[in-house]
DOVO-849997 format. One line per 8 residues: number of its first residue (from 1); for each residue x, y, z of N, C-alpha, C. Coordinates in steps of 0.2 Angstrom, whole numbers, always signed. Example, Ala and Ser with C-alpha at 12.3 -4.5 7.8 and 13.67 -1.06 7.14 Angstrom:
! DOVO-849997
1	+66:-28:+39:+62:-22:+39:+66:-16:+39; +64:-11:+35:+68:-5:+36:+64:+0:+39
//
This chain:
! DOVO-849997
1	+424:+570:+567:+429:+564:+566:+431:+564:+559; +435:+561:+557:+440:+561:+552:+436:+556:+547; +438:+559:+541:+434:+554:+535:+438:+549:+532; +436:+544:+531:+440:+537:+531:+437:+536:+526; +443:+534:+518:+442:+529:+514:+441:+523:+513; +437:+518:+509:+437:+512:+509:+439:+509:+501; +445:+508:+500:+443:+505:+491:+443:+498:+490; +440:+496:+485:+441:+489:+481:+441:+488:+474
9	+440:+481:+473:+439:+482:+466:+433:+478:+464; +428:+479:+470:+419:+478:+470:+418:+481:+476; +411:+483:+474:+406:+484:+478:+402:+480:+484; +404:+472:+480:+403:+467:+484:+407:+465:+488; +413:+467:+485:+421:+465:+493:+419:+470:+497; +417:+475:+497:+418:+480:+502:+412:+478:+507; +405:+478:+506:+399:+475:+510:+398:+469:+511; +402:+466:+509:+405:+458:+511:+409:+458:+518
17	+415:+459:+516:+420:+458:+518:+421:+463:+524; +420:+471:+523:+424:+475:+526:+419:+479:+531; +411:+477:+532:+407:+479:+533:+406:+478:+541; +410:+474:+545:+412:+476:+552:+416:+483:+553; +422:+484:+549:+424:+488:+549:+421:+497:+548; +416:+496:+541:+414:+501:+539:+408:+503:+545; +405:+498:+548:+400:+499:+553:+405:+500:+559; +410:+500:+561:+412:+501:+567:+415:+510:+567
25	+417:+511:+561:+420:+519:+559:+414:+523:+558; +407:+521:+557:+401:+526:+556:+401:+528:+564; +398:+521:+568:+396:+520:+575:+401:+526:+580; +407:+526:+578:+410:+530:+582:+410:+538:+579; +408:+540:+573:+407:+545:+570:+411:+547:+563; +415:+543:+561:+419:+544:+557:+413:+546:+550; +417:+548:+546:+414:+550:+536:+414:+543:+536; +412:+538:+532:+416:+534:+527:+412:+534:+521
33	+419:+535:+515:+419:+535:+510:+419:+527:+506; +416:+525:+503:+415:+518:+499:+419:+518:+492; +423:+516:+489:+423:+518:+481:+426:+512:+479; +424:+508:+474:+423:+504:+471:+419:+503:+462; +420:+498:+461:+416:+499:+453:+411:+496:+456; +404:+498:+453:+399:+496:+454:+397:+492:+450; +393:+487:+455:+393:+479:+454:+385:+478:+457; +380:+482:+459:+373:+482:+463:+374:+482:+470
41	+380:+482:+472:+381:+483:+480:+382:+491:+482; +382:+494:+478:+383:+504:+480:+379:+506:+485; +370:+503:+481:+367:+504:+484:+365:+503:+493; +368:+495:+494:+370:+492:+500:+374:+496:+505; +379:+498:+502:+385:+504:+503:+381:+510:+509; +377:+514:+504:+375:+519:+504:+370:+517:+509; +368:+511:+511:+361:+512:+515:+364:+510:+523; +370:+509:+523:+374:+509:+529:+376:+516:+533
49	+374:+521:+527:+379:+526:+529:+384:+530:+526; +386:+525:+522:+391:+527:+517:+391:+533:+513; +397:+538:+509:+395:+540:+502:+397:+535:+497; +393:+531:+492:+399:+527:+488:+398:+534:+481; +406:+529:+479:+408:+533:+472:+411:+526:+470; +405:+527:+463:+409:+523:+460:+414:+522:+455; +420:+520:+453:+426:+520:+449:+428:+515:+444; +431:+514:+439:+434:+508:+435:+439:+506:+437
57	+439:+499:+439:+443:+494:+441:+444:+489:+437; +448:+487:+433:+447:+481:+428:+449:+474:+435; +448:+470:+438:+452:+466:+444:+456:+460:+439; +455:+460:+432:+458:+453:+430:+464:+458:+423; +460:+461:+419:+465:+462:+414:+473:+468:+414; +475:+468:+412:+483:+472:+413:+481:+475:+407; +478:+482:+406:+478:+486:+400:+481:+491:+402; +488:+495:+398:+490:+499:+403:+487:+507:+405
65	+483:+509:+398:+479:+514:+398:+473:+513:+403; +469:+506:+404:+464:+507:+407:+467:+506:+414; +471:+503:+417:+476:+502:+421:+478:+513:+426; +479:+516:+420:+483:+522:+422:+476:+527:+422; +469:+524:+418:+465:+528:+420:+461:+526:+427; +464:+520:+430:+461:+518:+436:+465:+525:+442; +470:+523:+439:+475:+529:+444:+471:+534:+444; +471:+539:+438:+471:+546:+438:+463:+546:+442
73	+458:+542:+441:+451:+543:+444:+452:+543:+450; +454:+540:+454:+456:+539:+460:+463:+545:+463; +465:+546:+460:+468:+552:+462:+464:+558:+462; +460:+560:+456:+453:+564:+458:+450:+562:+462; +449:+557:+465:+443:+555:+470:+444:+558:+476; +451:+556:+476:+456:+559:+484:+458:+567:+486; +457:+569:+479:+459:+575:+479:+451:+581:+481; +446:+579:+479:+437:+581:+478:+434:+580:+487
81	+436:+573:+488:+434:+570:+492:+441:+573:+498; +445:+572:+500:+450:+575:+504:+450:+569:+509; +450:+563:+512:+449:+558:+517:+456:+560:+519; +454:+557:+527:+462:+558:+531:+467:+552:+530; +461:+547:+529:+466:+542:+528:+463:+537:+521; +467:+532:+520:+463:+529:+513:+464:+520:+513; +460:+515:+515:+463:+512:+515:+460:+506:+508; +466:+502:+507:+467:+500:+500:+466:+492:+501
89	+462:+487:+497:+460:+481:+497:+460:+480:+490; +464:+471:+488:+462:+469:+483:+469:+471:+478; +471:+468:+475:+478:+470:+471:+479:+475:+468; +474:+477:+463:+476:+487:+459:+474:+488:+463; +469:+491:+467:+469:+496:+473:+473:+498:+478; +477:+493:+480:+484:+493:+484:+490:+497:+478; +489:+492:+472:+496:+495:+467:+494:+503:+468; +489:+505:+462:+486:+511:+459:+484:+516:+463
97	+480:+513:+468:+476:+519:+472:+484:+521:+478; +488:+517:+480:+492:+518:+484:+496:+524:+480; +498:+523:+473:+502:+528:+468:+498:+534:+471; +491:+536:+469:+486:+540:+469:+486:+545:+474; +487:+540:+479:+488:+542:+486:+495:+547:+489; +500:+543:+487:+506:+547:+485:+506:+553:+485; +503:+554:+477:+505:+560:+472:+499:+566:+477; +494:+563:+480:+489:+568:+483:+492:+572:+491
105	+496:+567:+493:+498:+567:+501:+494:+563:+506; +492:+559:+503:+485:+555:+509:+488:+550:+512; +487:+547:+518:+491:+540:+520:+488:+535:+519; +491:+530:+519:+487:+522:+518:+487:+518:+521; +483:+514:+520:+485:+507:+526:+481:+500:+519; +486:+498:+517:+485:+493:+511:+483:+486:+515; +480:+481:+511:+479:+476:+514:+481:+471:+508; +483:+464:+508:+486:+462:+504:+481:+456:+505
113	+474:+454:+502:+470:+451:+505:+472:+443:+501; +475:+444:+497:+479:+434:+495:+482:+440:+487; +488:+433:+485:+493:+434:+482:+487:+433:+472; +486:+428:+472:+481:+428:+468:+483:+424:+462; +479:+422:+455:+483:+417:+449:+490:+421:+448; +491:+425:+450:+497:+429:+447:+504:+423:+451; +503:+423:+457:+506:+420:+460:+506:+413:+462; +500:+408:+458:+500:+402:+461:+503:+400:+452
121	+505:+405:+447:+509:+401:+440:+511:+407:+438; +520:+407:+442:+524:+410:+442:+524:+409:+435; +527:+417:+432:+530:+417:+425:+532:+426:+425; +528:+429:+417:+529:+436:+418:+527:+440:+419; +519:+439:+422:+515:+442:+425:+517:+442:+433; +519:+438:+433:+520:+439:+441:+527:+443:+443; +533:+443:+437:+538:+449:+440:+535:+456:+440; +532:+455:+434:+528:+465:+433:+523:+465:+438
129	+520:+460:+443:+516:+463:+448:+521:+466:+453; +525:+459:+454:+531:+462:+460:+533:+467:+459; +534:+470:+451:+537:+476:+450:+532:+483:+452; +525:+480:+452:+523:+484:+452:+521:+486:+462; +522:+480:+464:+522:+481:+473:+529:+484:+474; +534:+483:+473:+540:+488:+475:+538:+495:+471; +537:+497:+468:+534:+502:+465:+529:+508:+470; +525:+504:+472:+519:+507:+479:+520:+506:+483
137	+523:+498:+487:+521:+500:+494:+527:+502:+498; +535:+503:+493:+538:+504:+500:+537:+512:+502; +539:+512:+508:+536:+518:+514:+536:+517:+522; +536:+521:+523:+533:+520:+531:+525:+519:+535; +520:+519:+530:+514:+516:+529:+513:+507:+532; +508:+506:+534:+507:+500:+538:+504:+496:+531; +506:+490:+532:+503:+485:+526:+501:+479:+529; +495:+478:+529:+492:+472:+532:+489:+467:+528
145	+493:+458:+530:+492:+453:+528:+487:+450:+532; +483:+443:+527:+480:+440:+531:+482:+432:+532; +488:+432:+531:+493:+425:+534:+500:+428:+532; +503:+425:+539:+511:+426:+539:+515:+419:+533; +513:+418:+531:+516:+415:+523:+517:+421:+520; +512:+425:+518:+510:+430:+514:+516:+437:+517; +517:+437:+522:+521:+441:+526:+528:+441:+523; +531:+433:+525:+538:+430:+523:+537:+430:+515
153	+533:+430:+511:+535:+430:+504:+538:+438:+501; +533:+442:+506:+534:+449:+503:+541:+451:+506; +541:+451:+513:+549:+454:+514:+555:+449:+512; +553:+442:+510:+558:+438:+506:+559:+441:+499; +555:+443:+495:+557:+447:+490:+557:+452:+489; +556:+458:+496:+558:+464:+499:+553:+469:+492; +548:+466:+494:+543:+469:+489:+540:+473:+496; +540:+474:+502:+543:+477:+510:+547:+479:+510
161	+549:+483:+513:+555:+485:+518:+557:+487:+525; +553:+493:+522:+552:+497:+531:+545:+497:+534; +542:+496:+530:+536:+495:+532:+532:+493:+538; +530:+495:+542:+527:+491:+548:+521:+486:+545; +525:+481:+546:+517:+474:+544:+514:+471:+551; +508:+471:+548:+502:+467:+554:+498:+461:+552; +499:+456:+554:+493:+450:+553:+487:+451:+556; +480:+449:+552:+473:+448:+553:+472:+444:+549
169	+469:+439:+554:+462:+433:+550:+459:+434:+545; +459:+438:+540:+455:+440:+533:+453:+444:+537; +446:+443:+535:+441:+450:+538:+436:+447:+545; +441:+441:+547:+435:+438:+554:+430:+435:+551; +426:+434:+558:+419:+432:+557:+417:+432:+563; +410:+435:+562:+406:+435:+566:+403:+430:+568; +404:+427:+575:+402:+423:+578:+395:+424:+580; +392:+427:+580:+384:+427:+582:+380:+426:+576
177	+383:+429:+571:+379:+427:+565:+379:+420:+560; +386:+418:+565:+387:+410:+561:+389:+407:+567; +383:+404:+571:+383:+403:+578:+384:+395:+574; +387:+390:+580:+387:+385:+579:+379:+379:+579; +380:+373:+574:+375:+371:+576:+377:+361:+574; +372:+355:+577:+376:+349:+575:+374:+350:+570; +379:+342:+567:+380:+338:+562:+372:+336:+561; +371:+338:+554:+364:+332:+551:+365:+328:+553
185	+360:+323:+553:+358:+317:+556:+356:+314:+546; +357:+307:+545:+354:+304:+541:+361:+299:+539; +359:+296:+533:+363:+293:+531:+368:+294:+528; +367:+300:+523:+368:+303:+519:+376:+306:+521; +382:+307:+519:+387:+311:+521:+387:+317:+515; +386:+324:+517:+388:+327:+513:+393:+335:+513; +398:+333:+508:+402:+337:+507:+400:+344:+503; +402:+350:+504:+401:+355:+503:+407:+359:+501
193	+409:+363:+494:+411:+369:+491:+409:+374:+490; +411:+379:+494:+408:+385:+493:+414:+390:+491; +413:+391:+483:+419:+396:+481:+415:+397:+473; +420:+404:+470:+419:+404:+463:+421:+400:+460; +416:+399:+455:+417:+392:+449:+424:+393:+445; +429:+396:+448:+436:+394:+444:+440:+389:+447; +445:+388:+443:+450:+380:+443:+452:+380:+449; +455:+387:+450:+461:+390:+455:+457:+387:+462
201	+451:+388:+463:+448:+384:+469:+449:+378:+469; +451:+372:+466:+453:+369:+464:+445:+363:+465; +444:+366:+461:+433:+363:+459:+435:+357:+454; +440:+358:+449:+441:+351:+444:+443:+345:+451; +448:+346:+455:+448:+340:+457:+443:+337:+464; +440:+344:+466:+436:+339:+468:+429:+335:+465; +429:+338:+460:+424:+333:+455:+425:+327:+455; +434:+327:+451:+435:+320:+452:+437:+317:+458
209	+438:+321:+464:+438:+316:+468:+431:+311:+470; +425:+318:+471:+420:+316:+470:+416:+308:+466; +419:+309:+460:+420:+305:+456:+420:+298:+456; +426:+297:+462:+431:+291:+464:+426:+286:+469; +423:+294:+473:+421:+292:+479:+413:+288:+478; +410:+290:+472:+402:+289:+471:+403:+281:+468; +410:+282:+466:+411:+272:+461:+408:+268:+465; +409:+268:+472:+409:+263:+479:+404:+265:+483
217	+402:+271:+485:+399:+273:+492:+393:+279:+490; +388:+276:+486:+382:+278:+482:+378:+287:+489; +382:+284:+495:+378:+289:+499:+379:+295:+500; +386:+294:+498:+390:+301:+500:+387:+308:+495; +386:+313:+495:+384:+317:+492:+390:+324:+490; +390:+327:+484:+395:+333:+484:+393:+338:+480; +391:+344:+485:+387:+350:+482:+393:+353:+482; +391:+360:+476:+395:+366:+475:+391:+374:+475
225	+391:+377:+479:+389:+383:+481:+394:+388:+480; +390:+392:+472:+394:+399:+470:+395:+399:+463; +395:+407:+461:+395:+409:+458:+399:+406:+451; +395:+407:+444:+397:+405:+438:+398:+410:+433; +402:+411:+428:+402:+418:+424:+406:+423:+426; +410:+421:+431:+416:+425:+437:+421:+429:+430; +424:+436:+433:+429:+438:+428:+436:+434:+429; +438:+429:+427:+445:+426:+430:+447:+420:+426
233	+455:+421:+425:+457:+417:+418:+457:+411:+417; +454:+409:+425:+452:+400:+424:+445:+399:+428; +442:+402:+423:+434:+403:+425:+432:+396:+422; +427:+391:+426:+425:+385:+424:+415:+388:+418; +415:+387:+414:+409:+388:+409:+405:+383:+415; +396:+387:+413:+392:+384:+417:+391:+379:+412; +390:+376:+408:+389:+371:+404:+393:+366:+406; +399:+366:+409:+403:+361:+411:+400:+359:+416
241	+398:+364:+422:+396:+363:+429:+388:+360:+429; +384:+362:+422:+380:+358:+420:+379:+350:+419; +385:+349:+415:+387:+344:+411:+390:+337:+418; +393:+341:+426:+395:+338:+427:+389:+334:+434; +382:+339:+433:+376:+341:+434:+372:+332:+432; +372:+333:+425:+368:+327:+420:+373:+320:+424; +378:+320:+424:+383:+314:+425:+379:+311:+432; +377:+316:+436:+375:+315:+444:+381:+313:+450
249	+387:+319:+446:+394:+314:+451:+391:+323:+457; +389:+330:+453:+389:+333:+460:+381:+335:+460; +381:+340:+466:+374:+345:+465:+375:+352:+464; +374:+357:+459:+375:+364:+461:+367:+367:+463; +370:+371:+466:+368:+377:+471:+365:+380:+468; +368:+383:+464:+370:+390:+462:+371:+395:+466; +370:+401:+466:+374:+407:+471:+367:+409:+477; +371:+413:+480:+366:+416:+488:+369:+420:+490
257	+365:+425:+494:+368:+428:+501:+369:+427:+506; +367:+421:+508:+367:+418:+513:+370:+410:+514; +373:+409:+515:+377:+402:+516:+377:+398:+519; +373:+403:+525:+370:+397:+534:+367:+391:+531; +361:+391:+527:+358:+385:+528:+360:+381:+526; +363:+382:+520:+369:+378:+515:+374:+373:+522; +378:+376:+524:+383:+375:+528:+380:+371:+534; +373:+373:+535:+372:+368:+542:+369:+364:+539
265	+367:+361:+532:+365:+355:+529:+373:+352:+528; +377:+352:+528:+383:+349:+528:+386:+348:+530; +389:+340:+532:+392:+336:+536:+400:+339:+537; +403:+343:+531:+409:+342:+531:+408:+348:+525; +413:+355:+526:+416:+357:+523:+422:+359:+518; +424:+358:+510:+428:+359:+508:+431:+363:+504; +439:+365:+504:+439:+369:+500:+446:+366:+496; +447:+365:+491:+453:+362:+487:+458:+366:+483
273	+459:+374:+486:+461:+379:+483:+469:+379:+482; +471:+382:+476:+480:+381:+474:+481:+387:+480; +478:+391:+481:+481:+397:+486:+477:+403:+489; +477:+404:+497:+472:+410:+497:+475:+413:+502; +471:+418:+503:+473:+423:+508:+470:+423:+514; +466:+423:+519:+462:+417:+524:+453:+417:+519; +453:+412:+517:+447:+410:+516:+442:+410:+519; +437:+416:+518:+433:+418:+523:+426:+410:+524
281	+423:+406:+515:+421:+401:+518:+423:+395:+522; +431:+396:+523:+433:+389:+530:+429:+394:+537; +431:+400:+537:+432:+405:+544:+423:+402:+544; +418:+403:+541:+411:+404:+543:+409:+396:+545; +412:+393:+539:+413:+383:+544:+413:+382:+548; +419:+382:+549:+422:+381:+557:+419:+386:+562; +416:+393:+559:+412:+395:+567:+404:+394:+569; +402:+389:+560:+398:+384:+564:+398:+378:+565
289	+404:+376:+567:+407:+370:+568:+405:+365:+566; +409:+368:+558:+409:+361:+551:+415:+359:+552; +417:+351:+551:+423:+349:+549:+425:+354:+544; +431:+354:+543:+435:+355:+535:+438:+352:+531; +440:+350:+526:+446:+348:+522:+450:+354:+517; +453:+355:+519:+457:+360:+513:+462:+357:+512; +466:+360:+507:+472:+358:+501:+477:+363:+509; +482:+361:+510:+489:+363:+512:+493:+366:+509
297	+490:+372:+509:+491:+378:+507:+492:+384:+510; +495:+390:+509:+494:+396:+510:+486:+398:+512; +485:+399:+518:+478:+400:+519:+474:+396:+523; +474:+392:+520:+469:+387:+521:+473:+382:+524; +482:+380:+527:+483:+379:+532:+481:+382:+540; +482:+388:+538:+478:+392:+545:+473:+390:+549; +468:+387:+545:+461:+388:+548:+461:+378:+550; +464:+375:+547:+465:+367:+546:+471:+365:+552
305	+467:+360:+556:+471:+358:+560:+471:+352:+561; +477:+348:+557:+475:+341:+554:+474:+336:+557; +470:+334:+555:+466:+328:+561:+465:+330:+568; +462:+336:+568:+460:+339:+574:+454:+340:+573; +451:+345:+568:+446:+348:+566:+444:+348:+558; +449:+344:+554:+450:+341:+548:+454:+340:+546; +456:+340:+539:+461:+335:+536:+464:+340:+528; +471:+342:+530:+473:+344:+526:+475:+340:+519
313	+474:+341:+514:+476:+338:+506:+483:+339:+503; +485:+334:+498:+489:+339:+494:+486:+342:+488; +490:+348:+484:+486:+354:+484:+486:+349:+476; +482:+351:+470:+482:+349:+465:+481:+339:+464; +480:+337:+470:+478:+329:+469:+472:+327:+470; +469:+327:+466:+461:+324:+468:+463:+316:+471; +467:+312:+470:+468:+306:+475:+467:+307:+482; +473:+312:+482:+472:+311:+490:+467:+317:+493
321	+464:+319:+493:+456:+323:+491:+453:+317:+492; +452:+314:+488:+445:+309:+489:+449:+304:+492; +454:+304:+498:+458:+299:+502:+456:+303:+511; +455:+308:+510:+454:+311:+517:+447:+314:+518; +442:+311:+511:+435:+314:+511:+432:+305:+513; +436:+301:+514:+433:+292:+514:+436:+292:+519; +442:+296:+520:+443:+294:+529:+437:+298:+534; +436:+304:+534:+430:+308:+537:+426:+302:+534
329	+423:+300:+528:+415:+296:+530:+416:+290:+536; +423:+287:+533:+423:+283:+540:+423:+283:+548; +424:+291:+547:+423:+293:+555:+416:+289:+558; +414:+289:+563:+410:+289:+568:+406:+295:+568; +399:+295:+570:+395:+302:+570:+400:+306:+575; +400:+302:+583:+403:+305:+587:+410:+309:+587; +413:+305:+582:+420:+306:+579:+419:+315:+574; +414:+313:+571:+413:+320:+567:+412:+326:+570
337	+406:+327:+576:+404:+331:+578:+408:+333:+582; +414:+330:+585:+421:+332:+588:+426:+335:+584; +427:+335:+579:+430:+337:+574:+426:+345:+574; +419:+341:+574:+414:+351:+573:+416:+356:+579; +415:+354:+583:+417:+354:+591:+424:+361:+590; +427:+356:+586:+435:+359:+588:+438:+365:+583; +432:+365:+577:+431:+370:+574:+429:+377:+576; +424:+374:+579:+421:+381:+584:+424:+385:+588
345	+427:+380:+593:+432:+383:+596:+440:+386:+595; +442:+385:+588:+446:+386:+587:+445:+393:+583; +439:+393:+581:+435:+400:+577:+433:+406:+585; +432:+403:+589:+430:+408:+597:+437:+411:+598; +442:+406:+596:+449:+407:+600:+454:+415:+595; +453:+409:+588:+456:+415:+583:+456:+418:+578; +448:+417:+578:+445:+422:+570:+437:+427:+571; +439:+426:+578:+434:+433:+579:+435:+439:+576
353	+430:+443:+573:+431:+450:+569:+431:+453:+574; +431:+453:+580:+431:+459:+585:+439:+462:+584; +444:+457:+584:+450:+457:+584:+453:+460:+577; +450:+459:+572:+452:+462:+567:+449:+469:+565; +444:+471:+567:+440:+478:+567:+445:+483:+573; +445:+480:+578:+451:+482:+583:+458:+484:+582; +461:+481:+576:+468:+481:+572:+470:+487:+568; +462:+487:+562:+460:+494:+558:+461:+500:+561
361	+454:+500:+570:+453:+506:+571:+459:+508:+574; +464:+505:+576:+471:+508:+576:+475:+510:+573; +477:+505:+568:+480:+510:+563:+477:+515:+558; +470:+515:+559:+469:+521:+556:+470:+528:+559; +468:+527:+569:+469:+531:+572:+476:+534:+571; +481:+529:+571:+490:+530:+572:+489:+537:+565; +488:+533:+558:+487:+539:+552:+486:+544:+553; +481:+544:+556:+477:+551:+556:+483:+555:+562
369	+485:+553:+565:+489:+556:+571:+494:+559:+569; +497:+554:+565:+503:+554:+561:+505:+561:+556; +498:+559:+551:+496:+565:+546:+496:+571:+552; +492:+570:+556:+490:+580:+563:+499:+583:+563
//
């Protein structure tokens, strides 16, 4: 069988995220290649079956030498290693490794997994990315989104062309593994975030919604699950999240590899994000039939069906945040575990990763066929 690239700009997106896929490519006999910076997940990589190589990926800073040494390493990688096909995840690795890819003759299948701070405060970073996605992706190679916002952005500003594009649910989820289960039982209503400790999640306002809501309704509780010390230009200090610890308005977690128990202690799911690409913590909610609330938004409108299975916000306003996190308290138990209900089902219906493993193994096939 034919040997299949995988890049990113971690070791963690790739054994997170892509690992239905990378287990469906081994299973049927494929090579696959892992290459990513290493982060402590190579190892994980490698025990799957992988070969990992790891590489320099800067994912936050624009240097252009460290920038152009990402390319050449990765054009050596392609050239050593000779894969049939290469597929690219994550903003440089789409731009760079796609260049890479070019100059070597390999095919690609990019993924555009969310547009990122570049494009939630438009300015001059964001023309030079655009400059740099017309730059890579136009061709006859397939480019896969994980929301049709994402789709319509790109060929509205024909950063696309000819491109055959495909929509996919981010990377799925596995429904067995995030089987549904009810609502706690107690007094207590508690909301949950589970995301990087930056702003862009939009973590300041739900404190202060938090905040609003602790003034009047002593029961309500609001935890934050994930990591602190993140690479990213609105990285929130853990002293803050400390600080906001002593006040008693939330609870941190801190981080984990497992999110179930967390998720089944919580009444209700939130994410307050400026913008994402499909948020894989809504997707593991809803498949175990968590309410949600998200910001109305790219992404996180997909998964939210308002007042169905939860309550979309507006993006950047902690009022009305803590206006549809007081509507859910006054729900009814019965009223919530209906909303969980309809989570799950909506997760059976359209974010199974069978469906997105199934998407891959095609268009990799087509490349490969393509390339013969």
């Amino acid at each position: 069988m034919a040997k299949v690239a995988l890049v990113s700009n971690s070791a963690w997106n790739l054994f997170n995220f892509r690992r239905p896929v990378i287990e469906a490519l081994l299973e049927r006999g494929n090579d696959v290649i892992t290459i990513a910076p290493e982060d402590g997940h190579g190892k994980s990589l490698t025990e799957l079956g992988c070969l990992f190589v790891d590489t320099k990926i800067d994912p936050q800073g624009f240097s252009v030498a460290s920038d152009l040494g990402s390319l050449v390493h990765l054009r050596q990688i392609y050239t050593v290693h000779k894969p049939a096909v290469v597929m690219h995840f994550t903003i440089k690795p789409v731009i760079y490794g796609t260049l890479a890819a070019r100059l070597t003759g390999v095919p690609t299948i990019n993924t555009i997994t969310g547009l990122g701070t570049a494009f939630i405060r438009e300015g001059l970073l964001t023309k030079i990315v655009e400059s740099l996605y017309r730059l890579s992706l136009p061709g006859p190679r397939p480019v896969v989104f994980q929301n049709f916002d994402d789709l319509a952005l790109f060929r509205q500003r024909r950063l696309v062309t000819n491109n055959p594009c495909h929509v996919v649910p981010g990377s799925g989820i596995d429904l067995r593994e995030f089987s549904a289960s009810p609502l706690p039982n107690g007094n207590s209503v508690i909301f949950l975030v589970i995301a990087r400790l930056i702003r862009d999640k939009g973590i300041n306002e739900f404190v202060e919604a938090a905040r609003q809501i602790r003034q009047c309704n002593s029961h309500a509780r609001f935890r934050i699950l994930g990591p602190t010390g993140v690479a990213n230009r609105t990285a929130i200090e853990k002293s803050q999240i400390e600080a906001w610890v002593r006040e008693g308005v939330i609870d941190y977690l801190g981080e984990t590899d497992d999110v179930r128990p967390h998720i089944a202690n919580a009444n209700c799911v939130v994410l307050p994000s400026y913008r994402e690409g499909m948020p894989r913590t809504l997707l593991e909610a809803a498949a175990m039939g968590r309410p949600v609330i998200a910001t109305d938004v790219t992404g996180c409108r997909d998964v939210v069906d308002n007042g169905i299975n939860g309550y979309l916000c507006a993006v950047k306003k902690a009022d009305d945040l803590a206006l549809k996190m007081r509507t859910f308290i006054d729900l009814t138990s019965a009223e919530r575990q209906k909303m969980g209900n309809a989570s799950r089902e909506k997760a059976e219906r359209q974010f199974d990763e069978k469906r997105v493993v199934d998407t891959y193994l095609d268009l990799i096939d087509a490349q490969i066929v393509r390339r013969d």
